[in-house]
MIDOLUM-276722 format. One record per atom (N, C-alpha, C): residue in three letters; chain; atom name; x, y, z. Coordinates in steps of 0.2 Angstrom, whole numbers, plus 5000, padded with zeros to 4 digits. Atoms other than C-alpha are relative to their C-alpha. Layout:
% residues N
> ALA; A; CA; X; Y; Z $
...
//
This chain:
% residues 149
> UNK; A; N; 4996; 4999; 5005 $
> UNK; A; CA; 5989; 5530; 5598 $
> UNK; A; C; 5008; 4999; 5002 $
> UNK; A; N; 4992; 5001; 5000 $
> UNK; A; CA; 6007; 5525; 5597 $
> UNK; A; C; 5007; 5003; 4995 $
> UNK; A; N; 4995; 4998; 5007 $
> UNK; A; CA; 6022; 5534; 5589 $
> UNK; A; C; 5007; 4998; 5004 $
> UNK; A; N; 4993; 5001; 5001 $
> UNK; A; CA; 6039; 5533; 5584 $
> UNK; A; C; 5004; 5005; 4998 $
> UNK; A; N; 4995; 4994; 5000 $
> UNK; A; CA; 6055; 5544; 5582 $
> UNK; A; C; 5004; 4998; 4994 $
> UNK; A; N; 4994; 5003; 5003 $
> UNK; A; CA; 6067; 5542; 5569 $
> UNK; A; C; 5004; 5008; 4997 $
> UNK; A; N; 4997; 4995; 5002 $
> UNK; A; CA; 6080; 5557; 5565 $
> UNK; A; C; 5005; 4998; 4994 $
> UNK; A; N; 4996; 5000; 5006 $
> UNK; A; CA; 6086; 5558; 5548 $
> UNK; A; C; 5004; 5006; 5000 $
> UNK; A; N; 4997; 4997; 5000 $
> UNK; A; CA; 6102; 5567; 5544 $
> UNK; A; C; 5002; 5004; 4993 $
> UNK; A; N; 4999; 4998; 5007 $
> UNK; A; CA; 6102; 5570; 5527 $
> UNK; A; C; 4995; 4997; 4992 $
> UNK; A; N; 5006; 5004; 5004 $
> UNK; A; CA; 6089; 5568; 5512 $
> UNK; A; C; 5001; 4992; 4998 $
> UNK; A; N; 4996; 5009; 5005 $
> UNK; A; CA; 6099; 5551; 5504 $
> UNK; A; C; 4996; 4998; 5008 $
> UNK; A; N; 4999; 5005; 4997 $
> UNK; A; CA; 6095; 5545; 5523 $
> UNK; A; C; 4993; 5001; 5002 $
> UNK; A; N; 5006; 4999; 5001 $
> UNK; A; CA; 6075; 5552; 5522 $
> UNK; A; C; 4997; 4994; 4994 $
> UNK; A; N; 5004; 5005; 5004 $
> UNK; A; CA; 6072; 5543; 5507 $
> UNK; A; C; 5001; 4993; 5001 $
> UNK; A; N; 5001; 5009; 4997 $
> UNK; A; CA; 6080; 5526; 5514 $
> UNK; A; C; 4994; 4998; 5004 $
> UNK; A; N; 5006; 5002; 4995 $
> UNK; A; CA; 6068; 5528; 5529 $
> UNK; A; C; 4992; 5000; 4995 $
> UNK; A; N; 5007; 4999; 5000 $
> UNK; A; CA; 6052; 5531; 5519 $
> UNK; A; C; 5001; 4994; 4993 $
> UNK; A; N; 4998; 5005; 5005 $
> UNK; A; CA; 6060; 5517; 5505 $
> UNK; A; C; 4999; 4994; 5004 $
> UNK; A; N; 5001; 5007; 5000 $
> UNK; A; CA; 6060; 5504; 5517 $
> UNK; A; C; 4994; 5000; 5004 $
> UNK; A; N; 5006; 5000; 4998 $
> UNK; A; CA; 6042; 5508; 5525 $
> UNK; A; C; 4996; 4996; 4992 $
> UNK; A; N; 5004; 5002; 5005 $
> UNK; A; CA; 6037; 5506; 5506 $
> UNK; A; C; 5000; 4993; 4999 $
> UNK; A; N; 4999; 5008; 5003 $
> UNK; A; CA; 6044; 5487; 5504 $
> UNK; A; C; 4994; 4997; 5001 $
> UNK; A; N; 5005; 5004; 4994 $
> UNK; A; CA; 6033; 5482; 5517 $
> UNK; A; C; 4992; 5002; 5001 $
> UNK; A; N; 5005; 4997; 5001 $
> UNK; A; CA; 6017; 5492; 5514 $
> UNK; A; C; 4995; 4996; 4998 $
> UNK; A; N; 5005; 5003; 5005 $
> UNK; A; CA; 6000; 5487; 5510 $
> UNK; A; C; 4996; 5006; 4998 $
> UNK; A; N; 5004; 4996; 5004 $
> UNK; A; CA; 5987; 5494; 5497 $
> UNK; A; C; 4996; 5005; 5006 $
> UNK; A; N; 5003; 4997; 4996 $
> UNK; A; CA; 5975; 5505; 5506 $
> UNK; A; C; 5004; 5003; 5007 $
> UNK; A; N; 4997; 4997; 4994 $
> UNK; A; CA; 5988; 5512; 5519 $
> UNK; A; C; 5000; 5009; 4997 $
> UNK; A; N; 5002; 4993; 5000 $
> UNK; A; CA; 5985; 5532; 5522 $
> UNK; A; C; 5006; 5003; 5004 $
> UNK; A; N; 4996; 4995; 4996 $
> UNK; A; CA; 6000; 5544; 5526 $
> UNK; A; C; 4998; 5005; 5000 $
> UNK; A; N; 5000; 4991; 5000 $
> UNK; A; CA; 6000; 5562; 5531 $
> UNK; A; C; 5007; 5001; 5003 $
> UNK; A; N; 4991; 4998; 4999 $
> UNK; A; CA; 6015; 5571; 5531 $
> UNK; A; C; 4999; 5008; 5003 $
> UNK; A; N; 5004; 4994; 4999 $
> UNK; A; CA; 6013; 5588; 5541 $
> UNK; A; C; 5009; 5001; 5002 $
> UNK; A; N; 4993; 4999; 4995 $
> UNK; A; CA; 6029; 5600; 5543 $
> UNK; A; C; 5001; 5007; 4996 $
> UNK; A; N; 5000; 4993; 5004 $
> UNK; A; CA; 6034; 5618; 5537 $
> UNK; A; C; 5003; 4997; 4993 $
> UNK; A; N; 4997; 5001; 5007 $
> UNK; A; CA; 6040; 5621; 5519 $
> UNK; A; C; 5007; 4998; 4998 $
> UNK; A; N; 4994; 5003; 4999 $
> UNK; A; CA; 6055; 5612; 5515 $
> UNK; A; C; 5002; 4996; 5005 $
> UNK; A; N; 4998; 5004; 4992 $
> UNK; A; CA; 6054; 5602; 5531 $
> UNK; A; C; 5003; 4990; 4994 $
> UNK; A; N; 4998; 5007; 5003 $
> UNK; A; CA; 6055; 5584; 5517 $
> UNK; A; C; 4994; 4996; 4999 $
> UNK; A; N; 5005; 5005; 5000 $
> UNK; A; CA; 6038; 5579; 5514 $
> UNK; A; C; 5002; 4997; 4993 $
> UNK; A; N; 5002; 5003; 5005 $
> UNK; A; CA; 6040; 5578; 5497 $
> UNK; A; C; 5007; 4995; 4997 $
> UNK; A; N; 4996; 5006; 4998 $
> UNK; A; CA; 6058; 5569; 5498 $
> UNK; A; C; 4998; 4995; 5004 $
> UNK; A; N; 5003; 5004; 4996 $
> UNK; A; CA; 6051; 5559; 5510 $
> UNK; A; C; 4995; 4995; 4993 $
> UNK; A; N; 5007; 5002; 5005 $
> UNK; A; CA; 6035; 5554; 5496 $
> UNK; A; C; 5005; 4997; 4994 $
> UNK; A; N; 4998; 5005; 5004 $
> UNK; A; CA; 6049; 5550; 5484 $
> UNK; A; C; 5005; 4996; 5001 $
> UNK; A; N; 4998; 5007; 4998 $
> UNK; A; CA; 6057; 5538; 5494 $
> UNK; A; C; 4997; 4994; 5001 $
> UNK; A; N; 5007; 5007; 5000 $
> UNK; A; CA; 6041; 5530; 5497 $
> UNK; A; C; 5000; 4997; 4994 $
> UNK; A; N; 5000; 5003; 5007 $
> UNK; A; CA; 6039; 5529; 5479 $
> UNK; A; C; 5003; 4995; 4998 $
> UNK; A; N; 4993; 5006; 5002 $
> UNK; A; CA; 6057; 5520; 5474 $
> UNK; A; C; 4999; 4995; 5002 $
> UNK; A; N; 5002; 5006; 4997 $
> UNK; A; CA; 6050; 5508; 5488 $
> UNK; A; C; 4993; 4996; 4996 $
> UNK; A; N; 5006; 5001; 5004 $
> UNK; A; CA; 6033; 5506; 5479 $
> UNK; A; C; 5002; 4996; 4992 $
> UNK; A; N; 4997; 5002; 5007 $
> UNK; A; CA; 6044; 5503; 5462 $
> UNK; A; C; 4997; 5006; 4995 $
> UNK; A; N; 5001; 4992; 5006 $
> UNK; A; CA; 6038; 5520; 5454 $
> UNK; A; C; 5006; 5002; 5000 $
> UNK; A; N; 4993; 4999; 5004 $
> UNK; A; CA; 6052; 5523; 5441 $
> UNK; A; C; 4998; 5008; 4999 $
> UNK; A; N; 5003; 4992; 5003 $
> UNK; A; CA; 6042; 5542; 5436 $
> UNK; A; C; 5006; 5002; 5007 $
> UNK; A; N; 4999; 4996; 4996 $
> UNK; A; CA; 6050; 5557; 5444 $
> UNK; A; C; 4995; 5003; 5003 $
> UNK; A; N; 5006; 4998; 4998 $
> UNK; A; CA; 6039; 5561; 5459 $
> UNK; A; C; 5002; 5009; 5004 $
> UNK; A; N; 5000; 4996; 4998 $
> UNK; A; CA; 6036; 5579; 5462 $
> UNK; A; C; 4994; 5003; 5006 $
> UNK; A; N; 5006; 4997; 4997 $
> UNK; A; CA; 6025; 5590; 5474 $
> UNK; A; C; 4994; 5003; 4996 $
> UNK; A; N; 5006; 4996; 5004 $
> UNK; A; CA; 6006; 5593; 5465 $
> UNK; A; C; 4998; 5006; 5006 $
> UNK; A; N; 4999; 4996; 4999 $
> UNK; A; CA; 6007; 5607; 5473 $
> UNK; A; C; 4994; 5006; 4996 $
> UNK; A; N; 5004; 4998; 5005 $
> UNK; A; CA; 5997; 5615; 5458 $
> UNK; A; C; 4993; 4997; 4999 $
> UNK; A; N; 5005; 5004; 5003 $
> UNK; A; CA; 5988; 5600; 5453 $
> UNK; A; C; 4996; 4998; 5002 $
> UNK; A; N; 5004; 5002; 4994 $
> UNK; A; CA; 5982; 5595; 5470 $
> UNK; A; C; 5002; 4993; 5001 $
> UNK; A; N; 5002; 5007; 5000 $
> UNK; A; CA; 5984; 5578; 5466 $
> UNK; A; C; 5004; 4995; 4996 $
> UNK; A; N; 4998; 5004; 5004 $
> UNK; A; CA; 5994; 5564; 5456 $
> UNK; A; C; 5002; 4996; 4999 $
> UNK; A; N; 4999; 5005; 4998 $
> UNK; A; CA; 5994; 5548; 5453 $
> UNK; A; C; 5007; 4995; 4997 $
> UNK; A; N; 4993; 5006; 5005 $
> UNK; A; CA; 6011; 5533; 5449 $
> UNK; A; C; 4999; 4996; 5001 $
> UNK; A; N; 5001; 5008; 4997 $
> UNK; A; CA; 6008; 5516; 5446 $
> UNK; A; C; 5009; 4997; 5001 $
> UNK; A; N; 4996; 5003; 4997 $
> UNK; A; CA; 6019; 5504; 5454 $
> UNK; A; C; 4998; 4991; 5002 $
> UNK; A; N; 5005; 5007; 4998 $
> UNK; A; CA; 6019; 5487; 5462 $
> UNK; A; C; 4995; 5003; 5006 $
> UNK; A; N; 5007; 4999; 4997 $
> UNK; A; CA; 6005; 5496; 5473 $
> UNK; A; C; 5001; 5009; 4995 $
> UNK; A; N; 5001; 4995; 5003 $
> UNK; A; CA; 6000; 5512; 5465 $
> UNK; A; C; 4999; 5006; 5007 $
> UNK; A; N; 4998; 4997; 4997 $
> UNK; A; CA; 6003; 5528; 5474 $
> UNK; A; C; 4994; 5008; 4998 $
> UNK; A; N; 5002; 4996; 5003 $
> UNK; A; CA; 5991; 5544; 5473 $
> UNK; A; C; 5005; 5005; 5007 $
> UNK; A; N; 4995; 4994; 4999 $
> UNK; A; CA; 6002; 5560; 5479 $
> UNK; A; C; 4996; 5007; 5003 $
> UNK; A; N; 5005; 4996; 4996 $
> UNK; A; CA; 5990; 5574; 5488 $
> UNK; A; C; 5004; 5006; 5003 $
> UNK; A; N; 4996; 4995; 4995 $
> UNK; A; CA; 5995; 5591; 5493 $
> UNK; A; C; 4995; 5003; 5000 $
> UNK; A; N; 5006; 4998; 4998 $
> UNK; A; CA; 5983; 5598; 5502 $
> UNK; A; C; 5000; 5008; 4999 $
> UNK; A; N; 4998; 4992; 4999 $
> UNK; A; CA; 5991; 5617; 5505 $
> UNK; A; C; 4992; 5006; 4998 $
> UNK; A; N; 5003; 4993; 5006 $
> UNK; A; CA; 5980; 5627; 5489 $
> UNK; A; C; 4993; 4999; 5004 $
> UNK; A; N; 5009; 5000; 4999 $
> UNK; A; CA; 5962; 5618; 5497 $
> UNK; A; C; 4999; 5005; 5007 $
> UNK; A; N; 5005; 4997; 4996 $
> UNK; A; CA; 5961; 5629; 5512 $
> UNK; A; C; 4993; 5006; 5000 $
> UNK; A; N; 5005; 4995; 5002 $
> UNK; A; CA; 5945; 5637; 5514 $
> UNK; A; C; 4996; 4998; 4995 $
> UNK; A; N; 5004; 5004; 5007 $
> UNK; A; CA; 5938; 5625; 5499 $
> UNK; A; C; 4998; 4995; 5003 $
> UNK; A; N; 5003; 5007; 5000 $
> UNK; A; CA; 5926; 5614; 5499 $
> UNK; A; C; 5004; 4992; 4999 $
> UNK; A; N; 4996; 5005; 5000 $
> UNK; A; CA; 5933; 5598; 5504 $
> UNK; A; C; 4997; 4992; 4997 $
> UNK; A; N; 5003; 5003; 5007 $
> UNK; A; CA; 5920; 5589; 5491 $
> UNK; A; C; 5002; 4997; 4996 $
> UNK; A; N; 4996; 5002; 5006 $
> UNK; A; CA; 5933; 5582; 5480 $
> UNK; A; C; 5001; 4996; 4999 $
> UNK; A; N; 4999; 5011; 5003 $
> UNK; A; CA; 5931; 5564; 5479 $
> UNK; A; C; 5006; 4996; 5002 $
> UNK; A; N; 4992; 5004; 5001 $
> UNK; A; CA; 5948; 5561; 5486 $
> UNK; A; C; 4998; 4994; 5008 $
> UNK; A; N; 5002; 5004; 4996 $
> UNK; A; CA; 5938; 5550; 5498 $
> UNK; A; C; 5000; 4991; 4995 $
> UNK; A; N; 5000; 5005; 5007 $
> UNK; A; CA; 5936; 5539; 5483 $
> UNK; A; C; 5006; 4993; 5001 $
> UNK; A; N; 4993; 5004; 5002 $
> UNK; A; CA; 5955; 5534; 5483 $
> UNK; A; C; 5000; 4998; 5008 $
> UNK; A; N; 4995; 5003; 4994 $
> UNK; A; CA; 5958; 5530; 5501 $
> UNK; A; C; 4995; 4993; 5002 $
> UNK; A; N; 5004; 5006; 4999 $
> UNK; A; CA; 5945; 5515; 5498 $
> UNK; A; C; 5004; 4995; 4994 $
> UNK; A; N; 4997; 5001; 5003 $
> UNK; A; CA; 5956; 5511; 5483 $
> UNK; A; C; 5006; 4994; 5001 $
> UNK; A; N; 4993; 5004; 4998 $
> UNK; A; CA; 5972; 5497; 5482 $
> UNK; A; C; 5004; 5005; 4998 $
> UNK; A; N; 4993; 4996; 4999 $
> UNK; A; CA; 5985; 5510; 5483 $
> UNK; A; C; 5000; 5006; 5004 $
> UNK; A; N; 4999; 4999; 4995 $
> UNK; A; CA; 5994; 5520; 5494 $
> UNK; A; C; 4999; 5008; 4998 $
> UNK; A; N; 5001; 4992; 4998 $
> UNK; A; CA; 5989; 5538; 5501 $
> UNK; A; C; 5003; 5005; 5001 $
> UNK; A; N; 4994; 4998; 4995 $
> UNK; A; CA; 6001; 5550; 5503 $
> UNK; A; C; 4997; 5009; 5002 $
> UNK; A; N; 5002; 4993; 5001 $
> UNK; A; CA; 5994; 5569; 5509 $
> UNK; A; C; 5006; 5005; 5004 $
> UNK; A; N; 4995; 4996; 4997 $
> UNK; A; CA; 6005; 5583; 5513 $
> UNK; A; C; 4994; 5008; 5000 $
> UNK; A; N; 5007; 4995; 4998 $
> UNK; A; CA; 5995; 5597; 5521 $
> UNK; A; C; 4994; 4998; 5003 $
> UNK; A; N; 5005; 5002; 5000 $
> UNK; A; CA; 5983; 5586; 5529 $
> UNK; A; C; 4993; 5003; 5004 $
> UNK; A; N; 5006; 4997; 4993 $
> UNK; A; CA; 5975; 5598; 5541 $
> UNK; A; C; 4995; 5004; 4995 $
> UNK; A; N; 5005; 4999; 5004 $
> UNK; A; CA; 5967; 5605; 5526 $
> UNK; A; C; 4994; 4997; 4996 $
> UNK; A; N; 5006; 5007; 5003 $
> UNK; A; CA; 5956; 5590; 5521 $
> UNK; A; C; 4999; 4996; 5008 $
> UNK; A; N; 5001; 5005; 4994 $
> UNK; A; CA; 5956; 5584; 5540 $
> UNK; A; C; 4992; 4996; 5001 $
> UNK; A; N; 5007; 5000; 5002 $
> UNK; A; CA; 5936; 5583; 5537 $
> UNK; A; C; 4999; 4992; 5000 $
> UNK; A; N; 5001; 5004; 5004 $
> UNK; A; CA; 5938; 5570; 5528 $
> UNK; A; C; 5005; 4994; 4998 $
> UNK; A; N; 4998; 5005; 5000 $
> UNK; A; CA; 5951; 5559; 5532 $
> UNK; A; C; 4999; 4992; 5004 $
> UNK; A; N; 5001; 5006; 4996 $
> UNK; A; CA; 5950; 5540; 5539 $
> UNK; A; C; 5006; 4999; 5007 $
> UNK; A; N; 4998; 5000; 4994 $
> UNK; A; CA; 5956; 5537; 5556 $
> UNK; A; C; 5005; 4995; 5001 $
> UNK; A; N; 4993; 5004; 5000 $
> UNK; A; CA; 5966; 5523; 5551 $
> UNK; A; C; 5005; 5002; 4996 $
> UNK; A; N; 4994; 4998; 5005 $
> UNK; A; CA; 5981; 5530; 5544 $
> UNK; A; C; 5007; 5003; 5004 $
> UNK; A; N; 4993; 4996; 4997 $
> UNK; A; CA; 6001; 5535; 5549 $
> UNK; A; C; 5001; 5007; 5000 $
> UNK; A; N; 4997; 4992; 5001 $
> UNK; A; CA; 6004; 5554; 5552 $
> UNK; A; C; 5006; 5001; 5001 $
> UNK; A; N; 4992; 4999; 5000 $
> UNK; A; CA; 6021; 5559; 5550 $
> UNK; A; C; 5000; 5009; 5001 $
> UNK; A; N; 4999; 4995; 4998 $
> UNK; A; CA; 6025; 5575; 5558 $
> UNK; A; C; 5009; 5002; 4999 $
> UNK; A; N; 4994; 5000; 5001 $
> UNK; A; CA; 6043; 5580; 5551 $
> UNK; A; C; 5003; 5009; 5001 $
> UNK; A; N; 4997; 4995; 4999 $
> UNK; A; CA; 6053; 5593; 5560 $
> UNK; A; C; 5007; 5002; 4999 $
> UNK; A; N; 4993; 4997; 4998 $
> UNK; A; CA; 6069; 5604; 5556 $
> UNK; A; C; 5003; 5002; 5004 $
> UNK; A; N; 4996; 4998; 4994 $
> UNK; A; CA; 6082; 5602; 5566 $
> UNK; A; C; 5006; 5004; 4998 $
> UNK; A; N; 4994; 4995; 5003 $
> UNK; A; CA; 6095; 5611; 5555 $
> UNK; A; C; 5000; 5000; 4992 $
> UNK; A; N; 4998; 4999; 5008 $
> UNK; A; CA; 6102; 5613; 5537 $
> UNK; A; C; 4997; 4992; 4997 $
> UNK; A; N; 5001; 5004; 5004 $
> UNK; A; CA; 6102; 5595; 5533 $
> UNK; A; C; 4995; 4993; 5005 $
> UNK; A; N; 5003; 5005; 4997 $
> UNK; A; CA; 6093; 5584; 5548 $
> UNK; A; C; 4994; 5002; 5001 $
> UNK; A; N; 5005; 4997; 4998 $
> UNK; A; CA; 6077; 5581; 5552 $
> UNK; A; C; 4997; 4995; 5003 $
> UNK; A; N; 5003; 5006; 4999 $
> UNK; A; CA; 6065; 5571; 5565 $
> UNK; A; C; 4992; 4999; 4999 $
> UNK; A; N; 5005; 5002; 5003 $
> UNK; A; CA; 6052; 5562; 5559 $
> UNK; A; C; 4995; 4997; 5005 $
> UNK; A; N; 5006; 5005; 4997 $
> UNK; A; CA; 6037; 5556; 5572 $
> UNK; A; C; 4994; 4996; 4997 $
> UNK; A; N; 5006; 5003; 5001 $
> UNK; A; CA; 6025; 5543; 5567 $
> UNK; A; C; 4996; 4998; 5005 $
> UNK; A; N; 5006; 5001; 4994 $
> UNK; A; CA; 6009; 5542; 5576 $
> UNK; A; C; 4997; 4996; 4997 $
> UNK; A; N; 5003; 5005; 5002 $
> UNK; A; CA; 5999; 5526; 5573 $
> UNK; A; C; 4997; 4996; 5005 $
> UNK; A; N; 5004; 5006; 5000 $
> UNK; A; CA; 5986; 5513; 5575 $
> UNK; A; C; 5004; 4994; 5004 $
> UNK; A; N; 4995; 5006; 4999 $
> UNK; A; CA; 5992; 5497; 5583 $
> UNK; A; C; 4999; 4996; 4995 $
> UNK; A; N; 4999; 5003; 5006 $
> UNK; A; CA; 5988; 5490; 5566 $
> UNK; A; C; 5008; 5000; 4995 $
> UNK; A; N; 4991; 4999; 5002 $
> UNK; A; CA; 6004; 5497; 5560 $
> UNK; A; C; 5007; 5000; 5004 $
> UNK; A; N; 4994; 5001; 4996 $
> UNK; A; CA; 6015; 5492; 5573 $
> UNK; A; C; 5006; 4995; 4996 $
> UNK; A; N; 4995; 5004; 5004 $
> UNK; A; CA; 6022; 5477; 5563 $
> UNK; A; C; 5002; 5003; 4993 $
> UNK; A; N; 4999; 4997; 5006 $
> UNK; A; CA; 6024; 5488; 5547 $
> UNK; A; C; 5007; 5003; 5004 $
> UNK; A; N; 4993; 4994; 4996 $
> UNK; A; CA; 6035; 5503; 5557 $
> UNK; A; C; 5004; 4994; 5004 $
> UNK; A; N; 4991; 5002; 4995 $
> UNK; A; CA; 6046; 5489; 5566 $
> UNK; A; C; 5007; 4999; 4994 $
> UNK; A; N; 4993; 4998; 5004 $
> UNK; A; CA; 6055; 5489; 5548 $
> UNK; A; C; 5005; 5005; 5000 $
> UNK; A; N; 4996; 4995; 5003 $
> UNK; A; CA; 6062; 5503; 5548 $
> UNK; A; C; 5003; 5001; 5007 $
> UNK; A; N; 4995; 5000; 4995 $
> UNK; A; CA; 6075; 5501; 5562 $
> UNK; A; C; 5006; 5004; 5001 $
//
């Protein structure tokens, strides 16, 4: 596995970085986003988006578990949190054989059931407004993560 570093200092410069992963993205790409509360997953998911061309407001389904926005690749939106301890049964196996892009926040709680090829983004606070982002990946996505310089 191979990863990457990139320190973000402030949201506006989270969502360029996960804006300019999305330009470059293919259908069936699986993120996981793992980081305390407010660490920027879901800033992060709606930079990807803007990249994606999803015009919706994207928030955390937090509640919902799950939601999906089309785009020039369609995006399904996952937060794992609510499932610990549930059956991980949910068919969200479904979607990561699907043409669009994965995003899960919480994914240790569905770890069961995820595919092996996919980017984990581990995002840690470093203060009020910065934060660094490690990408752990595949040599598949070597050429994808060299955009984002």
């Amino acid at each position: 596995m191979l990863q990457k570093t990139w320190i973000s200092n402030d949201p506006i410069q989270t969502k360029q970085i996960a804006q300019r992963l999305a330009e470059h993205i293919h259908d069936r790409t699986i993120i996981t986003l793992q980081g305390d509360l407010g660490s920027g997953k879901t800033t992060f998911t709606q930079g990807l988006a803007k990249g994606l061309g999803i015009t919706k407001n994207v928030n955390s389904p937090t509640f919902t578990i799950s939601k999906i926005y089309e785009g020039r690749l369609d995006l399904i939106h996952i937060d794992a949190y609510r499932l610990e301890n549930e059956s991980s049964d949910l068919g969200f196996e479904e979607f990561f054989d699907m043409d669009m892009v994965s995003v899960i926040e919480w994914p240790k709680y569905i770890a069961d059931i995820l595919p092996l090829e996919r980017i984990d983004i581990t995002i840690e606070i470093l203060d009020e407004t910065s934060r660094r982002f490690t990408f752990t990946y595949d040599t598949i996505y070597t050429e994808l993560l060299e955009v984002i310089q």
